[in-house]
N, C-alpha and C positions, 0 to 999 in steps of 0.2 A: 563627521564619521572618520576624517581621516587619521585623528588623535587616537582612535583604536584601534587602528591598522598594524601595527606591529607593537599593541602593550593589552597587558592580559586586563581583560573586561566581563561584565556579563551582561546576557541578556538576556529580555522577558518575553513569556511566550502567552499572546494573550489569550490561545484558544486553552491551554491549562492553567495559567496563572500561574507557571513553574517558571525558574531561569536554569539558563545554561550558562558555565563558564568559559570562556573561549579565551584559548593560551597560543595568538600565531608568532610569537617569537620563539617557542618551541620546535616552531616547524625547520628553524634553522640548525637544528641539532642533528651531528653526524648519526645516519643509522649503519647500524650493522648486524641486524639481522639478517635472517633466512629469507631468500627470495629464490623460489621454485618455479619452475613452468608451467604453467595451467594444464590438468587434464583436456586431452582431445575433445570437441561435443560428439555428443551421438549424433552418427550417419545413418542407420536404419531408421526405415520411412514405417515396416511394423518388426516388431520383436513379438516373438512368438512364448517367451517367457514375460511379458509384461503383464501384468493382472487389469491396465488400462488401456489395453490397445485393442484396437475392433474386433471381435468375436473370439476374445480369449475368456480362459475362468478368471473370473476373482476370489481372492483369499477367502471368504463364506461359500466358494461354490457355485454362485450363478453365474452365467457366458452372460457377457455384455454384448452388445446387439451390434449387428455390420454398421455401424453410424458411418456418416457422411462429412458433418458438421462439427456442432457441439452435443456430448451426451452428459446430461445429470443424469444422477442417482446420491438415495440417503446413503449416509457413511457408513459401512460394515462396522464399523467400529466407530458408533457416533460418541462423539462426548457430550451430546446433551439427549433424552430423549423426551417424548410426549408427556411419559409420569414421572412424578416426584411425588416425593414424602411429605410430610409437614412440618411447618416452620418451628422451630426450636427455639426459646431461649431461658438462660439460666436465671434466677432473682437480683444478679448483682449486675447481668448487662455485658457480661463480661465473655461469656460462652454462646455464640447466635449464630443460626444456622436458619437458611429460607431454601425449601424446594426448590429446584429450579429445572423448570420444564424448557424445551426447545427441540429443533430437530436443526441435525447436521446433513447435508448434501455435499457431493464432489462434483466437480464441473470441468469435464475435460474438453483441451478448446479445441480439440480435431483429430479424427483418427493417425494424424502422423507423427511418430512418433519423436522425429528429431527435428519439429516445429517449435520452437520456444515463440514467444510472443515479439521478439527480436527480430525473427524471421522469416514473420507470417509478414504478408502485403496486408494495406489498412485495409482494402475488402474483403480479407480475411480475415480481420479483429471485426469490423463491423456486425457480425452474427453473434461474437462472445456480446459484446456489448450490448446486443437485442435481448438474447437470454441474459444477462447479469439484469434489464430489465425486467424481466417478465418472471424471477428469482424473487427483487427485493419486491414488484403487488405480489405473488400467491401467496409467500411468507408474510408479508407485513399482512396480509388479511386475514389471516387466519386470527382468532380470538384471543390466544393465552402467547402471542406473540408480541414484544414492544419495538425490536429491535432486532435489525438482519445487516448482516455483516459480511460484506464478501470479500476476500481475500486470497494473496494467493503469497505462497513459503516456495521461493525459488533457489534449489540448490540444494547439495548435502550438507554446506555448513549453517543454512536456515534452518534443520532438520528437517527437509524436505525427503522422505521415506520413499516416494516416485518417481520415477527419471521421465516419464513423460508427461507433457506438461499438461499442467491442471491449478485448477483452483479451487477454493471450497465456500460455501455459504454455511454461517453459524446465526441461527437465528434462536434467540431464548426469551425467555418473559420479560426477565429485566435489562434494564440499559448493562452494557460491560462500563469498565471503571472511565474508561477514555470516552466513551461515549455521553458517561454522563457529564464529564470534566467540561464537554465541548458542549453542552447542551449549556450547561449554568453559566461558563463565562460568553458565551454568544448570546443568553437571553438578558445578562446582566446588560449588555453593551446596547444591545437592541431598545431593553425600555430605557433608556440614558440617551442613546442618539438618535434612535426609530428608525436606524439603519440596520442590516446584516455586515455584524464584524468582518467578515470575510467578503462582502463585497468591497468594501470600503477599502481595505488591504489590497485587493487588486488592482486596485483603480491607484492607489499610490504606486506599487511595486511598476505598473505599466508607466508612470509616470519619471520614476528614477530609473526603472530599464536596467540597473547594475546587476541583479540575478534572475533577470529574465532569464529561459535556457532556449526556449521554444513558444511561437503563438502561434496559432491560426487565428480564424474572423470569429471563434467560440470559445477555444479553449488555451489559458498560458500554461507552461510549465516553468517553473522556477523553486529555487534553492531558495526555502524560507530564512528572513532575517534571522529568527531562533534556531535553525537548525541542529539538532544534536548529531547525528554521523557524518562520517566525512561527508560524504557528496548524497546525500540525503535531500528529494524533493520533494514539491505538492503539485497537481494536476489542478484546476480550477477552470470553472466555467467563468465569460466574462461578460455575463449577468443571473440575475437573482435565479436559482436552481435551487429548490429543497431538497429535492429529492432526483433519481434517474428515472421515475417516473414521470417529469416533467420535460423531459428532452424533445425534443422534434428532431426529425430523420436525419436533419445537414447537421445539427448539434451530436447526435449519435455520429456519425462519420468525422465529426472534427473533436470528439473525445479516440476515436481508435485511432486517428492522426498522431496526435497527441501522447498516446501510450505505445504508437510504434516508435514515434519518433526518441522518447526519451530510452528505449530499452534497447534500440540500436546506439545511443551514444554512450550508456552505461558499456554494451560488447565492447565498443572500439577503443573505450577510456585506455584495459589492460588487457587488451585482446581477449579475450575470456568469456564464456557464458557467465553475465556480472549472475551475481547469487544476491537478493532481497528477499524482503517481507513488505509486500504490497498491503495495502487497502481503501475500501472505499467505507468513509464516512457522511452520513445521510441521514435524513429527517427520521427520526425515530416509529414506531408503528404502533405507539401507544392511544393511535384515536385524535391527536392537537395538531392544527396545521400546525406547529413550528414555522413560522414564516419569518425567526431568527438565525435558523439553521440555511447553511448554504452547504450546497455536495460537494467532494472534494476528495482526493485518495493523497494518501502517504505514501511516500517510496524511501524505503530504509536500507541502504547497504552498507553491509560492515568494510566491506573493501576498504586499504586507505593507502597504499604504496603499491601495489601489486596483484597480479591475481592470487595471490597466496597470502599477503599481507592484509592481515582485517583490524580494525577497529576491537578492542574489547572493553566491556563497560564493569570493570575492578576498580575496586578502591577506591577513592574519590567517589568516583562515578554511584557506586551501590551503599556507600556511608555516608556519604555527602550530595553532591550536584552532580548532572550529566558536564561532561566539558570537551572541548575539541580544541585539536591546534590550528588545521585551517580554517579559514573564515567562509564564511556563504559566500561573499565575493569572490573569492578566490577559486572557490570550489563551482561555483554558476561560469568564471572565464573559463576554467578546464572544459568541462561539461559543453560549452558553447563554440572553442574552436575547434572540436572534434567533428568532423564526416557525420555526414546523414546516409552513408553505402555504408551497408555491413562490413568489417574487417574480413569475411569467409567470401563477400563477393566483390572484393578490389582485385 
């Protein structure tokens, strides 16, 4: 691996079958761009103009309830709902359109308002983590469901439309495109080795330890070999999990471990509330154990110099391949000699 360390390469992503280019001799090029101050975080614990904060209205009108904890509700403005149309297609194959039913929920992780997930304590995430449970059974149970998706768009340059923090579950009939991406290269691998790809990954990555970022005695975090954004990570259990249904309590406590610990070293990277597009991908709800599928979330941030400075995917990237100038290595030592104290509480 060391012959790719400073010459441009690519690599293969086996949970898409896609590659990324990766250019880190690039990284040694003067910059001179714009580098700005990060906006303040919010200090109010409730805002009285928040449409998410304990017993205010929301944009449809109804007062959300004095919550304590975590409160769902479906999305006022869901993009998927219960009914759909009928499937559509034209004689030549070329024009095709399919219903597609689902239901959207939002999930705010606590009445406070200037709590990101950064700066809650992990006995504070352990409750999201309960309900992000008890989210993917009701949805996945439900009949014209295959697939629930929980994620959360942190920041206004994720298009994140909320300042207080939340997350949302998107559950539809059919697999989404990545979902199903990871379904087929994970079953191909499975009937080939009659292992789960992603456990097998783990167990190497623990092995070489060079993008490990974070472990407990359940869960690693590390900067995958393929990474496409700068400091882009995976969350992983370290054994066979299909789903967040199969966690036991201490595994529940050592995923909110886990997700505090990476979202305080994204804060302290650029001092900054880091801004991402999280997710958790999981055993589909179409009726199959999948017992190829292993659980596992994505952390995407555009950041790449600055809190101001982001990653954008032009050119190349949207005509041709994803590609990056730093390497996962590189980006997992950043990530790893940072503080595990908040940079708001040094």
């Amino acid at each position: 691996m060391n012959a790719f360390a400073d010459h441009p390469h690519r690599r293969f992503n086996p949970l898409t079958g896609e590659w990324v280019l990766v250019s880190p001799h690039r990284g040694k090029r003067p910059w001179q761009g714009q580098v700005e101050k990060a906006a303040a975080p919010h200090s109010v614990r409730h805002d009285p103009k928040c449409n998410l904060c304990a017993g205010n209205l929301r944009m449809n009108g109804e007062r959300n309830p004095d919550y304590k904890y975590t409160f769902v509700f479906d999305n006022d403005f869901a993009a998927l709902t219960p009914d759909a149309p009928s499937d559509y297609r034209d004689d030549d194959g070329l024009m095709i359109a399919e219903g597609e039913s689902g239901r959207c929920r939002v999930m705010c992780y606590s009445p406070r308002h200037d709590l990101t997930l950064a700066r809650m304590s992990i006995e504070e995430i352990v409750p999201i983590v309960d309900c992000w449970v008890e989210q993917y059974v009701e949805l996945g149970a439900m009949p014209d469901i295959g697939s629930v998706l929980i994620f959360e768009n942190r920041g206004e340059v994720m298009g994140c439309s909320q300042p207080h923090p939340h997350g949302q579950i998107w559950s539809s009939r059919h697999m989404p495109n990545e979902t199903a991406k990871e379904t087929e290269r994970q079953l191909a691998y499975f009937q080939a080795k009659g292992r789960p790809l992603l456990v097998d990954y783990v167990e190497k990555e623990l092995a070489l330890g060079e993008r490990i970022v974070h472990q407990n005695d359940h869960f690693v975090v590390l900067v995958p070999y393929w990474a496409v954004w700068p400091f882009e990570t995976m969350v992983l259990p370290k054994r066979h999990v299909t789903g967040m249904d199969q966690l036991t309590a201490a595994e529940r406590a050592g995923l909110a471990d886990a997700v505090s610990n990476i979202n305080i070293r994204y804060d302290n990277l650029f001092e900054t509330s880091f801004p991402y597009s999280m997710g958790f991908h999981q055993r589909p709800t179409d009726g199959t154990a999948h017992e190829e599928w292993q659980l596992h979330a994505h952390f995407y941030p555009p950041l790449l110099r600055s809190a101001t400075v982001k990653k954008f995917m032009v050119g190349f990237e949207m005509l041709g391949s994803p590609q990056r100038d730093l390497t996962a290595e590189t980006a997992a030592q950043r990530l790893r000699d940072l503080p595990t104290v908040h940079y708001l509480d040094r």
